[in-house]
N, C-alpha and C positions, 0 to 999 in steps of 0.2 A: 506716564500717559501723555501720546500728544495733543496737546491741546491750542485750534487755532484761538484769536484771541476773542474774536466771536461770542467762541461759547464758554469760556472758563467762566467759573463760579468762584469769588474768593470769598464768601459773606458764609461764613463758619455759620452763624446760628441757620440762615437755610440750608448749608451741606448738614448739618448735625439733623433738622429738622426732617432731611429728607432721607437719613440712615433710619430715624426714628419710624417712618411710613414704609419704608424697604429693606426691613433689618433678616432678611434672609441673604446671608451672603457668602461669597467664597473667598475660604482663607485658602494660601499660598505658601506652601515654604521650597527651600529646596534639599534634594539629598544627592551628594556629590555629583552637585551641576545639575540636577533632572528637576523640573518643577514638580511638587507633588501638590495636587489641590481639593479642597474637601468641601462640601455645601452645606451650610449650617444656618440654624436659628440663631442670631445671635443679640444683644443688649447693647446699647447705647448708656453709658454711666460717666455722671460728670460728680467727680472728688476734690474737691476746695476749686482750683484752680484750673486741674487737668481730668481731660478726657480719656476713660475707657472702654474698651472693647470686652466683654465675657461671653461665655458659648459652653459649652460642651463634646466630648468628641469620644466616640466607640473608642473602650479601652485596646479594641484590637485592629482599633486603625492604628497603624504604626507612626504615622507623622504627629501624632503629638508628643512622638521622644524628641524629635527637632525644634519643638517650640522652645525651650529654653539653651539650646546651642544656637539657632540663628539669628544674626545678628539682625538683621531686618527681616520681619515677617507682613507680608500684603493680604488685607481685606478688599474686597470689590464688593461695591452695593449695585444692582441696577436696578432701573424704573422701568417704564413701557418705550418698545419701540417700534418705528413702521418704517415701511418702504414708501420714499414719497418720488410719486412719478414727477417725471421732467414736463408731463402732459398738463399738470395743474397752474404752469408759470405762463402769463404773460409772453416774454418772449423765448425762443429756443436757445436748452440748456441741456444737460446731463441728471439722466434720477442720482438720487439718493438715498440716506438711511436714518432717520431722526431718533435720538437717544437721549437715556440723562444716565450717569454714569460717576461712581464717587469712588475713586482708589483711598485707604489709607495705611498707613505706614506705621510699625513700631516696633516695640521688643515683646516678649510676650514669657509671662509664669505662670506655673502650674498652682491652682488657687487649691488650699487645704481643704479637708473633709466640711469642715463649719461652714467655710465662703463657698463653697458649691450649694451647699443646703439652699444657703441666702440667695444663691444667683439663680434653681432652680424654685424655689417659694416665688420670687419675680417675676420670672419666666411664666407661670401659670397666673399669678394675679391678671397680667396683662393680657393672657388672650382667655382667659377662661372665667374671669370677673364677670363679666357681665350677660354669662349664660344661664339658662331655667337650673340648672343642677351642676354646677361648676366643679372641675376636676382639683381643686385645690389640694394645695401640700397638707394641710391638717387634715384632710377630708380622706387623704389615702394612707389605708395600712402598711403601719411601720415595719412591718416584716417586706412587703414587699418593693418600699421605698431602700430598705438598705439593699434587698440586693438588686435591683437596679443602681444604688449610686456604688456597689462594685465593678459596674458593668463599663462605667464612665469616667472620662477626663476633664474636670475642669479646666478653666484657665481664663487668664487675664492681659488684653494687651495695654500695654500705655500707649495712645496715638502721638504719634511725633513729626505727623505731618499730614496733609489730604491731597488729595487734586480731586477737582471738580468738574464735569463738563456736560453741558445740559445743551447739545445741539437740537435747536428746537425751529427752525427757520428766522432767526432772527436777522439773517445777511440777505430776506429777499426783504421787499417792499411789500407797504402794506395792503397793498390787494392780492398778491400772492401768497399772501402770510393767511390773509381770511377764507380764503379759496382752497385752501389746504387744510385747513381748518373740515371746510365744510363735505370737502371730498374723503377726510379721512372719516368723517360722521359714517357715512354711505359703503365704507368699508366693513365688511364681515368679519374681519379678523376682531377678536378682543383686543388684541395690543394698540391697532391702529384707532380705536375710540376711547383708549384712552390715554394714547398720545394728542386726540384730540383734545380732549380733557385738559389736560397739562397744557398745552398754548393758548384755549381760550384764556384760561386762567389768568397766564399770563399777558394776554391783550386785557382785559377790563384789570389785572392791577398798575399797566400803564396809563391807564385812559386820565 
């Protein structure tokens, strides 16, 4: 991914933090040269030292027989984004497109019957914990948990690298930064209030 130097992110515990808030994302493989790409819920898992990726994938999507022959496999996380007019700057310039955007890289296996159990039990504690009548793993009938995990691919990447890139207007000045800010409040779009969201943020943890 290119990234001007602007916007690179290299502080792992906020990329990691930030897969953790945007962990819907698309894995990548390829099949002789074709990019094949799939949209998935997927898990942030950190093991002594290193970091992994887990998910799940229809047994009758075919790119998960490519998980364990390719040699690098690409996850993409993204955050909110908006179109920021040229109209909001101080002085005359060209619009833009503000984004946060986390590539990462690894090898990836097919995790056994047990480690799918464990990595779908997770998968529901986190979004279903804290609901009036929680869909949890022991709460659903085992007859129809197995044949759902007939239905499915687990799998497991090791991360072996990231790129990071959070273009957030940080290359204008800061009256233009604020002003952007408050024009993207006034926008109707959801993404564009809460890419506002995202630079206030980060103006008061400069301050």
């Amino acid at each position: 991914m290119y990234i001007p130097k602007y916007f690179r992110v290299a502080n792992a515990d906020e990329v990691w933090d930030f897969v953790q808030k945007n962990s819907f994302g698309t894995i990548v493989t390829t099949n002789h040269g074709k990019p094949i790409a799939t949209h998935l819920p997927l898990q942030l898992r950190k093991e002594e030292e290193d970091y992994y990726i887990t998910g799940h994938i229809a047994y009758g999507n075919p790119q998960w027989k490519a998980f364990e022959t390719s040699e690098d496999v690409l996850i993409i996380f993204q955050g909110p984004h908006a179109y920021i007019s040229s109209s909001w700057y101080e002085k005359e310039n060209v619009p833009t497109w503000n984004y946060q955007a986390v590539h990462v890289y690894g090898t990836v296996s097919i995790l056994d019957k047990e480690d799918l159990k464990q990595d779908l039990t997770m998968l529901l504690q986190k979004y279903e914990k804290h609901r009036e009548n929680p869909a949890l793993w022991d709460k659903l009938s085992p007859e129809m948990l197995e044949k759902q995990l007939k239905a499915i691919v687990g799998f497991k990447m090791k991360v072996q690298e990231f790129q990071a890139a959070y273009k957030l207007s940080q290359n204008r000045n800061e009256t233009d930064y604020v002003n952007i800010i408050d024009q993207l409040k006034k926008e109707e779009d959801p993404n564009s209030k809460q890419m506002a969201e995202v630079m206030e943020g980060r103006l008061q943890n400069h301050i």
